[in-house]
N, C-alpha and C positions, 0 to 999 in steps of 0.2 A: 709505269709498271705493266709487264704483259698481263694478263690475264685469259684464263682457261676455262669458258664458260663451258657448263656442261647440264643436257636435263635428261633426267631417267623418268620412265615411270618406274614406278614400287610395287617390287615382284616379291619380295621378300619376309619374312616378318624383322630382320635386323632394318632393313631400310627405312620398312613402319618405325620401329621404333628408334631412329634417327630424325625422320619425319617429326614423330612425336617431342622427339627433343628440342627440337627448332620449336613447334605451336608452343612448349611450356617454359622455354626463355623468351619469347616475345607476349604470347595472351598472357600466360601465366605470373610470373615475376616480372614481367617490364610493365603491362597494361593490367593489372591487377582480378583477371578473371578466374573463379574459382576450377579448379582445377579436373573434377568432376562434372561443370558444364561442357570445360575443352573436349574434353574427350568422352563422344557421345558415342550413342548405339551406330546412328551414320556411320561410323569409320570402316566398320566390316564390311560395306557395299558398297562403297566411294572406288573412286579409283581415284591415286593420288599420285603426286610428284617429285620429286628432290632434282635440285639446282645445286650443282657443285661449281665451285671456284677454285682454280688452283688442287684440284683430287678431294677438296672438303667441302663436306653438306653444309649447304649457307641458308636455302631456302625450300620452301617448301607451300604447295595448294593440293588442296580435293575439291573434286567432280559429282555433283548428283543430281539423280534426276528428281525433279520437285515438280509432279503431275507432267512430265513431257515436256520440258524447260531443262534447259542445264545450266546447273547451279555453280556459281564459282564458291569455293568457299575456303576459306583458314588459310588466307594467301599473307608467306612473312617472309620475311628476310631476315636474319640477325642485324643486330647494329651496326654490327663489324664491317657489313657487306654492301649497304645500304646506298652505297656513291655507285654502284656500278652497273645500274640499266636493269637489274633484274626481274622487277615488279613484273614489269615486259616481257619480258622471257617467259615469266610463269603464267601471265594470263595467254599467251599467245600457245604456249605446249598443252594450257587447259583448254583451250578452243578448238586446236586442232582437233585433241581427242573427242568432245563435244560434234564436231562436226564427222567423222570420221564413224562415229557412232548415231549419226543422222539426223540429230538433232540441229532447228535451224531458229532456237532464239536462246539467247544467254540471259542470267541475270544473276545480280551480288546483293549481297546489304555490306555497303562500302561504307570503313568509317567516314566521317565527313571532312575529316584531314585529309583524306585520300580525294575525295569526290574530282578535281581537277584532272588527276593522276587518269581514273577511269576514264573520262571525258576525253581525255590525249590518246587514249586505245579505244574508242568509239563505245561508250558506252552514256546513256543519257540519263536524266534524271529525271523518274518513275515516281516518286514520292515526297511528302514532306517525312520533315530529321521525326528520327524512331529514334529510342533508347534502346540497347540490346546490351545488358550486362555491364548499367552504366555507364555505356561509351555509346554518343550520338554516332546514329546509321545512317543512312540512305538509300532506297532502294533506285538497281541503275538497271537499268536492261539495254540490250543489242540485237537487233537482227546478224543472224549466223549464213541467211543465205546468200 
């Protein structure tokens, strides 16, 4: 099957809340976090992303700055989409941004399913497993320069 990757940043308020849609079928009803933590004060100051497939929003992360660090965060995919390289996509268009905004070290609280995933796009492991809304974390960091 072709495929038609595509990343925007989110200029919009419909994009946000396409964005939004994607964090509350994946945090929300797949992973069980409440719905009021998903979506925090952060979001108005983030800068964030959409990954289209084929002309449809499949994925989605936001950008913040956490004391002069940029923060990866609320990075998903639908289920639907999940075979097709995109994790990648979205950490690499959140780095860009990161770095283009002069920031030169990254860091996540990666679930620990993922932790491998981060490790294959250069990110290492910064901490022991943390709980964050009942789903074991890890903090990973990267040098950006």
């Amino acid at each position: 099957m072709d495929v038609d990757i595509k990343v925007k940043p989110v200029t919009t308020q419909s994009e946000l809340d396409e964005a939004f849609h994607i964090r509350t079928e994946v945090f929300v009803k797949e992973q069980g976090v409440a719905l009021e933590v998903e979506m925090d004060e952060y979001d108005e100051s983030c800068d964030h992303i959409l990954v289209y497939c084929n002309g449809q929003s499949v994925g989605t992360g936001r950008l913040r700055d956490v004391e002069g660090v940029a923060k990866l965060e609320r990075i998903c995919i639908l289920p639907t989409h999940r075979q097709y390289g995109l994790g990648r996509t979205i950490v690499q268009a959140l780095e860009k941004i990161a770095k283009d905004k002069g920031f030169v070290k990254a860091k996540l609280h990666g679930q620990t399913h993922a932790e491998r995933f981060y490790e294959k796009v250069g990110y290492t492991k910064a901490s022991e497993v943390f709980m964050e809304e009942g789903i074991p974390h890890i903090l990973m960091l990267k040098d950006l320069s």
